[in-house]
LUMKOLVEX-152071 format. One line per field, with one value per residue (C-alpha): residue in one letter; residue number from 1; x, y, z. Coordinates in steps of 0.2 Angstrom, whole numbers. Layout:
type = (A	...)
seq = (NUM	...)
c1 = (X	...)
c2 = (Y	...)
c3 = (Z	...)
***
This chain:
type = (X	X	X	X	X	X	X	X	X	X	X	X	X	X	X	X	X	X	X	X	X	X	X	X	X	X	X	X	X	X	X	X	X	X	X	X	X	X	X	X	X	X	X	X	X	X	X	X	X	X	X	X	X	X	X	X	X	X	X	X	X	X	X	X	X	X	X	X	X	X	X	X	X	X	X	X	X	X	X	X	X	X	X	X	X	X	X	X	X	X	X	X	X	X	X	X	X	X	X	X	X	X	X	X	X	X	X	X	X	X	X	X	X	X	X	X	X	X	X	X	X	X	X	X	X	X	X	X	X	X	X	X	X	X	X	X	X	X	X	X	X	X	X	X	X	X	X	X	X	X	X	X	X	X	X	X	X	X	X	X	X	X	X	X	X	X	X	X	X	X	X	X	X	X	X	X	X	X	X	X	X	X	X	X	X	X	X	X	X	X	X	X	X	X	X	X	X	X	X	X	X	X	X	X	X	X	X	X	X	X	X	X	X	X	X	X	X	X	X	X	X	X	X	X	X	X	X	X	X	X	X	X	X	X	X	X	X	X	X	X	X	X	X	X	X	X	X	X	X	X	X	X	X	X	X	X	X	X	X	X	X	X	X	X	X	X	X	X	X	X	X	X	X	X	X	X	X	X	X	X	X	X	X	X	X	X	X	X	X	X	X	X	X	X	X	X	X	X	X	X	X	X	X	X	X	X	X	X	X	X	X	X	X	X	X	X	X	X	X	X	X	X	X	X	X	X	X	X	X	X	X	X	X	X	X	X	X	X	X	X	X	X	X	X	X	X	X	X	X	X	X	X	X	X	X	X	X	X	X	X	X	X	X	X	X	X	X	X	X	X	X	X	X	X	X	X	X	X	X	X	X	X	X	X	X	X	X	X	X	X	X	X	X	X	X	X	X	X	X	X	X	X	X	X	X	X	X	X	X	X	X	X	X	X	X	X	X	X	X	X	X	X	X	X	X	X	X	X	X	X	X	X	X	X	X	X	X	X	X	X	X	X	X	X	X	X	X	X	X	X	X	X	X	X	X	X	X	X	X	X	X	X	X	X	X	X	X	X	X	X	X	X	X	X	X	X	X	X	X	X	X	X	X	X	X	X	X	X	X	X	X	X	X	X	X	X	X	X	X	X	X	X	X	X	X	X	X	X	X	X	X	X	X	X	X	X	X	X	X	X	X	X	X	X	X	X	X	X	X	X)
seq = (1	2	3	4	5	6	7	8	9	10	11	12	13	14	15	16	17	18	19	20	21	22	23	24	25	26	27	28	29	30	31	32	33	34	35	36	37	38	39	40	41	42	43	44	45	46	47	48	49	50	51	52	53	54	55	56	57	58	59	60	61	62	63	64	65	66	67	68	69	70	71	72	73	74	75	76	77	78	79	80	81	82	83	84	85	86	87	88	89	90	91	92	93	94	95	96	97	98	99	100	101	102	103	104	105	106	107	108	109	110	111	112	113	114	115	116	117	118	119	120	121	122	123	124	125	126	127	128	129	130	131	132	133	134	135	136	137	138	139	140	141	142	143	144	145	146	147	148	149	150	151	152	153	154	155	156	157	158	159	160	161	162	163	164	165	166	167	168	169	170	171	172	173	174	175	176	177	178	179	180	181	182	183	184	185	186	187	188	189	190	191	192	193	194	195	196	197	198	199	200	201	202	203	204	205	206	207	208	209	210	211	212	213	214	215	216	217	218	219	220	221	222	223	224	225	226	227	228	229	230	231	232	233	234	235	236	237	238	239	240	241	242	243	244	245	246	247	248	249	250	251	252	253	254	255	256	257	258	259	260	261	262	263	264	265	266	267	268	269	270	271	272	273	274	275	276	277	278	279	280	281	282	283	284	285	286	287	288	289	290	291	292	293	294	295	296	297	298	299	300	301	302	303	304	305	306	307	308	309	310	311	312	313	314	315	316	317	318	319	320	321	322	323	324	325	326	327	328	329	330	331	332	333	334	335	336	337	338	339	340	341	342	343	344	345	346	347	348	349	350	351	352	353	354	355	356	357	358	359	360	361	362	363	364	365	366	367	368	369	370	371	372	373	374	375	376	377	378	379	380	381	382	383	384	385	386	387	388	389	390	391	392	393	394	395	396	397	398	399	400	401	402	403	404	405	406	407	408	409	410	411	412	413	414	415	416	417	418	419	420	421	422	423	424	425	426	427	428	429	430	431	432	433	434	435	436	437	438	439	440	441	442	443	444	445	446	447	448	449	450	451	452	453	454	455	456	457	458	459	460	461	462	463	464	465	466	467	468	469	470	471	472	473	474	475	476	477	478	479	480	481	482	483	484	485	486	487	488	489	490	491	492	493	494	495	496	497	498	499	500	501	502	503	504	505	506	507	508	509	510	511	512	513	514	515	516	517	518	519	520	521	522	523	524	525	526	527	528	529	530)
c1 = (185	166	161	173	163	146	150	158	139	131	143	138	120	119	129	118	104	112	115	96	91	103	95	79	87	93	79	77	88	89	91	90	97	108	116	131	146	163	166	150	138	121	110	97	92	77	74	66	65	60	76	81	86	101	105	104	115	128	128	131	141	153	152	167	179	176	181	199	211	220	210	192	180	161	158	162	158	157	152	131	127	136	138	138	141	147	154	143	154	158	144	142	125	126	115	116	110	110	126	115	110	116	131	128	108	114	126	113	101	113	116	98	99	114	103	87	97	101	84	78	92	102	117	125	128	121	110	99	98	93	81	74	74	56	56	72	61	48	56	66	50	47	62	62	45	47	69	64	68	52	55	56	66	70	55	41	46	46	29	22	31	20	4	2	-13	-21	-36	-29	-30	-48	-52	-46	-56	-73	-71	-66	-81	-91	-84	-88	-107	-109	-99	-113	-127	-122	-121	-137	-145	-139	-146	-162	-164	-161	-174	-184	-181	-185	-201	-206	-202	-214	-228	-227	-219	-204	-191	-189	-208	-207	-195	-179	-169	-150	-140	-136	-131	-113	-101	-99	-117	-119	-140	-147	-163	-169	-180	-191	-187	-200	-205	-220	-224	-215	-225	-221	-224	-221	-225	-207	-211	-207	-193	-199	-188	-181	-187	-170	-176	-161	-160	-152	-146	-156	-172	-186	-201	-212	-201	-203	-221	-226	-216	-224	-241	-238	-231	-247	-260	-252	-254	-236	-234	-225	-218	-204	-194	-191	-173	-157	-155	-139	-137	-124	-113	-120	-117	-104	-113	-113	-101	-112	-106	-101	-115	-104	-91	-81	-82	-76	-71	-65	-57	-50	-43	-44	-27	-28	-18	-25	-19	-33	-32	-36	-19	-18	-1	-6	-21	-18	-33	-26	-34	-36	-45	-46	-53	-61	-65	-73	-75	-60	-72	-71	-54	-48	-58	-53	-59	-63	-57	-57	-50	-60	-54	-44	-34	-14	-18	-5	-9	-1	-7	1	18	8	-6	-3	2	0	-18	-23	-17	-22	-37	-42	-44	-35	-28	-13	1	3	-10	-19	-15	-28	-30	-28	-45	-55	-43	-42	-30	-24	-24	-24	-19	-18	-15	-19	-10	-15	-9	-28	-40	-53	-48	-54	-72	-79	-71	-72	-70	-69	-69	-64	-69	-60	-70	-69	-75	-69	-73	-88	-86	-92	-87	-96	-95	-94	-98	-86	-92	-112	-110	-103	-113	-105	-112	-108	-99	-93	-82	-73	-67	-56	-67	-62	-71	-87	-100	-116	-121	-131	-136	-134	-135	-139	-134	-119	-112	-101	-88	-68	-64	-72	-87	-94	-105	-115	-123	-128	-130	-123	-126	-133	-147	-138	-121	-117	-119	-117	-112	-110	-106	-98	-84	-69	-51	-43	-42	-29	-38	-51	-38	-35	-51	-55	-67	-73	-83	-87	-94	-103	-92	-76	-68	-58	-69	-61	-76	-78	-83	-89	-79	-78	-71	-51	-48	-65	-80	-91	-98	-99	-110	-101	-105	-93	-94	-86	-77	-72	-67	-58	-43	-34	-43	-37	-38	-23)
c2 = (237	243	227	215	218	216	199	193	198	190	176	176	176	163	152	154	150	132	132	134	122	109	113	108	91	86	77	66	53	48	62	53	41	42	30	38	37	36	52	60	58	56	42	41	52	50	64	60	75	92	98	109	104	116	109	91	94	101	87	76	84	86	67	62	75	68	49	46	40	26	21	11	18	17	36	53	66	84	98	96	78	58	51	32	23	9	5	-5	-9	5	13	20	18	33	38	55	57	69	67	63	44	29	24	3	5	16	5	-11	0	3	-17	-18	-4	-12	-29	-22	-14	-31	-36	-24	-23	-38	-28	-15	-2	16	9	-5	12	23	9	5	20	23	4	8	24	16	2	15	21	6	7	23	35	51	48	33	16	3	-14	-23	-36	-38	-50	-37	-26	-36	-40	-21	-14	-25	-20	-3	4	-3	9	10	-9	-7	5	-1	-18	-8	-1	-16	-24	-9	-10	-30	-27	-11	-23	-38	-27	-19	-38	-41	-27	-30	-44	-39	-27	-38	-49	-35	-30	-46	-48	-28	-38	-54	-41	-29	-15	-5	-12	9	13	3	17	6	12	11	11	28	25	27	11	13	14	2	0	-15	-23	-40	-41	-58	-68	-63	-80	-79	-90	-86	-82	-94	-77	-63	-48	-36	-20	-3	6	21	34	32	41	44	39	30	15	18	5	1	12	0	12	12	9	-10	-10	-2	-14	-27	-25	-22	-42	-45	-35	-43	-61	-64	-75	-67	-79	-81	-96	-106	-113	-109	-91	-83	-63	-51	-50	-40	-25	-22	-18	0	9	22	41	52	57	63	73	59	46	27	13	-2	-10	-28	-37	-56	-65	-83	-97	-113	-131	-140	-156	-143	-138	-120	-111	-95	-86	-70	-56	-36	-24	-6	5	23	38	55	68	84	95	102	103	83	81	77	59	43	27	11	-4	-22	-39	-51	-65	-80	-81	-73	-58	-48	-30	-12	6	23	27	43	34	28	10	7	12	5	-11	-12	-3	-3	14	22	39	52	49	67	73	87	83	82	71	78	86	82	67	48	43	26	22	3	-10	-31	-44	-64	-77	-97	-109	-120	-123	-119	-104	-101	-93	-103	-118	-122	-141	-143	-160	-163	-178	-181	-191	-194	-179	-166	-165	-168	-153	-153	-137	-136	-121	-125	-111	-113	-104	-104	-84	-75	-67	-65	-55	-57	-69	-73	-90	-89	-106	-104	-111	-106	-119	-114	-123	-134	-130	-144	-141	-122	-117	-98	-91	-91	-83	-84	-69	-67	-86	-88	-96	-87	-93	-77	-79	-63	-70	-85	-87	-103	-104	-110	-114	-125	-126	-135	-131	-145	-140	-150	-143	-147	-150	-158	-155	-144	-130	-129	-121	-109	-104	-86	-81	-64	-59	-45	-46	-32	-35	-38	-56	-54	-50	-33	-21	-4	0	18	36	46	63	62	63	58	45	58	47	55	50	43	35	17	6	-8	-13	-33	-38	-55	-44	-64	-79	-92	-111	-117)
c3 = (162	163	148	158	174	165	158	174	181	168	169	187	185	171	184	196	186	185	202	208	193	200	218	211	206	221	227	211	208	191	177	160	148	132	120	111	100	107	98	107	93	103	96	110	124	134	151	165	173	168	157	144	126	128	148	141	124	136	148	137	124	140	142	130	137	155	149	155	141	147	165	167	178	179	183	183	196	191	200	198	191	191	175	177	159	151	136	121	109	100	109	128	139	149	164	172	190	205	215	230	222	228	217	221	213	199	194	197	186	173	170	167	154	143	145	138	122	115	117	104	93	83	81	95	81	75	62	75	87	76	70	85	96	99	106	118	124	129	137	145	152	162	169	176	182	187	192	200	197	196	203	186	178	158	156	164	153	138	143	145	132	121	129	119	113	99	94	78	76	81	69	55	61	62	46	36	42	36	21	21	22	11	-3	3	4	-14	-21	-14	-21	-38	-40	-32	-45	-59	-52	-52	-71	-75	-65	-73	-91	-89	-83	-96	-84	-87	-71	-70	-66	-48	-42	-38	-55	-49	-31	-22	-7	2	4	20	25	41	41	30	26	23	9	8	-9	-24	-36	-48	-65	-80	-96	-109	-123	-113	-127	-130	-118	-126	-114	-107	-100	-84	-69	-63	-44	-37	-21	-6	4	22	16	15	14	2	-12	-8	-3	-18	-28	-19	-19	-41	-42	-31	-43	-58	-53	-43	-28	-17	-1	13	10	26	18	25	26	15	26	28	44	59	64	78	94	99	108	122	118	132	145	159	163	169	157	158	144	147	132	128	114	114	102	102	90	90	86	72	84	100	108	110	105	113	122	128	134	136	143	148	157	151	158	150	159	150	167	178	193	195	189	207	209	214	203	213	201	207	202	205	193	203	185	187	177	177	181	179	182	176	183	192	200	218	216	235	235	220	227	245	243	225	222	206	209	208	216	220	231	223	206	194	179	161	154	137	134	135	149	150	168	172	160	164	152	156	146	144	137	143	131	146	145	126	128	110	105	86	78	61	51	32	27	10	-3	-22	-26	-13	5	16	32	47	59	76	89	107	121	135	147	147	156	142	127	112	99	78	79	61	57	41	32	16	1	-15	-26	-21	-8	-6	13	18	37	44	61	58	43	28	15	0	1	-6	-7	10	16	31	47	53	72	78	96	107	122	133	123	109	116	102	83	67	48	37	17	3	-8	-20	-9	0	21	21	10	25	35	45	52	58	71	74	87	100	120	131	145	150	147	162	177	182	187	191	208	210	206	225	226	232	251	254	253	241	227	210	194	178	163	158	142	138	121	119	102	97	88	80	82	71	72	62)
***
């Protein structure tokens, strides 16, 4: 009797345990989202609220034995929550809420649920869930914030579930371009030194005496130099040097110290002419432009990738800006702020904030903060809090316009490419256009400077701006006009393409400014003229 009583307590207490859990529910409406098998078999579930692993499992492991056998209805009522499904198939979409909701909006909500699944999957079966349930999260997220529903439709979500980070993406961009001119710089050295070997040889010198005997240096090294081009006259009975044995001094890229000088002032002292040649000039890519490191305790960066398709006669398939704003605060003494952010762009851009920042503020008054007053934001962390995105299908809205001519002769085609500057007000910085040229090329007339690299042929111009807006490349090479294409254009800017700006930080609740640092990151992610 005495053990009956104590489980009857304990029953009582772990009962009352879900009772002042469910209390806490009431004022939410929306409890989460699952897609499961007619036998109960979750698939998918995705909380909104703050919820047990062992609470949900039971919810929904209850789920199958609540379906009536031979009558349709679109919910369930049970003592603490509503379930409000509908069948998929051989699936069901299943939302559980508070039974305070409105029945009439759950029900509109779960329509837009069982339309967004076939969005992402081909096939309404376990295999396409499974497949694609980080994809129905997320798009689940756009529907719901905090147990509330947000006023979208199937195409907004679309839209922002594509608008993810991409810092991967931009690493892996910034690294590839390292590796491009530690491979160009490499290339240039090489031959550099066999110049040099050969210059040592006519002057009776061994190459290994002017202190530039090998390469040791890292791949990945960004700095590089420009060496002037060495010529001096060749003797026609140069006598056989004896090899001495090497110093075992090694080159490393970007140092251009005395090494050079030295070897410099030799060819000098030995009779060489040593000159500049005022030709077309053959460099390496530029460097990207610095990103500013973390001064403050609240920290700013604005970031935006720049994807755009484009027709060879001028038609533009697709351009499309996105952009975020992220914020990093290092100091839990200004983790309460407020960040003025404006639109001042008469484009449609369409614009979004975090789920937990005050849309009503942020809109009427341009101010980014919580929705809960009080709340801080996360410490010692990049935290996405507004994100836009502007889409054209206006070739004025491209910011460098690129025309390229083949003109097919006998023996291959005469090219002409021109750059354009749209809009005289931005600065673009490395910009680097890339024309497929396998066959080799004779570049007749260069507008900054060129390379030959990987089958391509590469237009470097470290800088455009209004000063030189526009720009010519002319070259011959085997083909035909199709081998020309597509083109690529890289290119980075020091401020944002869509003119967003950041106002000012103030303290919440008040007009108290507060110091930060910003930066801004643009890079041209896919620019390709087809």
């Amino acid at each position: 009797a005495s053990k009956d009583k104590d489980q009857r307590g304990n029953g009582g207490s772990f009962k009352l345990s879900y009772y002042n859990e469910y209390k806490s529910y009431l004022s939410m409406v929306l409890l989460a989202a699952a897609v499961c098998t007619k036998k109960g078999n979750v698939l998918l579930s995705r909380q909104f609220v703050e919820m047990t692993k062992s609470r949900i499992e039971g919810l929904l492991s209850a789920f199958p034995k609540l379906v009536p056998a031979d009558k349709q209805h679109t919910f369930i009522e049970t003592e603490s929550v509503r379930y409000v499904y509908q069948p998929l198939d051989k699936l069901y979409i299943i939302l559980i809420t508070t039974k305070a909701s409105n029945i009439l909006e759950d029900l509109e909500t779960l329509r837009l649920f069982a339309r967004v699944i076939p969005e992402y999957c081909r096939n309404i079966d376990e295999k396409e869930i499974s497949d694609n349930v980080f994809q129905l999260i997320f798009a689940f997220d756009e529907i719901i914030a905090l147990g509330y529903r947000e006023n979208v439709n199937l195409g907004q979500i679309k839209t922002f579930t594509e608008m993810d980070s991409h810092d991967e993406k931009v690493y892996q961009a910034v690294r590839q371009t390292q590796e491009r001119e530690a491979k160009e710089e490499m290339k240039r050295k090489a031959k550099e030194l066999q110049r040099q070997k050969a210059e040592a040889l006519r002057s009776g010198k061994s190459a290994y005496n002017s202190g530039l005997g090998g390469i040791g240096s890292s791949p990945y090294q960004q700095q590089t130099t420009h060496t002037p081009e060495m010529t001096m006259p060749i003797d026609p009975t140069p006598p056989p040097p004896s090899r001495p044995k090497p110093s075992g001094r090694g080159l490393k890229l970007g140092k251009k110290g005395a090494d050079v000088d030295s070897f410099v002032d030799n060819i000098i002292k030995d009779g060489g002419v040593v000159k500049d040649t005022s030709k077309i000039a053959v460099s390496e890519p530029n460097r990207p432009v610095p990103v500013v490191a973390n001064t403050s305790p609240i920290h700013l960066r604005q970031e935006e990738k720049i994807i755009a398709a484009i027709h060879r006669e001028g038609d533009v398939e697709n351009f499309e800006v996105r952009g975020f704003l992220y914020l990093h605060i290092t100091n839990e003494e200004f983790s309460n702020i407020q960040v003025g952010f404006t639109n001042n762009d008469r484009r449609q851009i369409q614009i979004q904030c975090h789920p937990n920042i005050d849309k009503q503020t942020f809109f009427e008054q341009g101010l980014v903060g919580m929705k809960q007053a009080g709340r801080p934001f996360p410490l010692n962390t990049d935290v996405g809090i507004v994100k836009w995105r502007l889409q054209s299908c206006d070739s004025l809205d491209l910011p460098i316009v690129i025309n390229c001519w083949p003109n097919e002769t006998g023996r291959g085609c005469d090219v002409n490419i021109e750059y354009e500057l749209q809009d005289t007000s931005l600065e673009l910085y490395n910009v680097i256009i890339q024309i497929p040229c396998s066959g080799g090329s004779n570049v007749t007339q260069c507008d900054g400077s060129y390379s030959n690299s990987h089958g391509c042929l590469e237009w470097s111009l470290p800088h455009v701006d209004k000063s030189n807006s526009t720009g010519t490349l002319e070259f011959t090479a085997p083909g035909d006009a199709e081998s020309f294409f597509p083109v690529n254009v890289s290119f980075s800017m020091s401020r944002p393409y869509c003119d967003l700006s950041i106002t000012g930080v103030v303290a919440a609740g008040s007009d108290r400014a507060v110091s930060y640092s910003s930066d801004c990151t643009v890079l041209a992610e896919q620019y390709a003229i087809e």
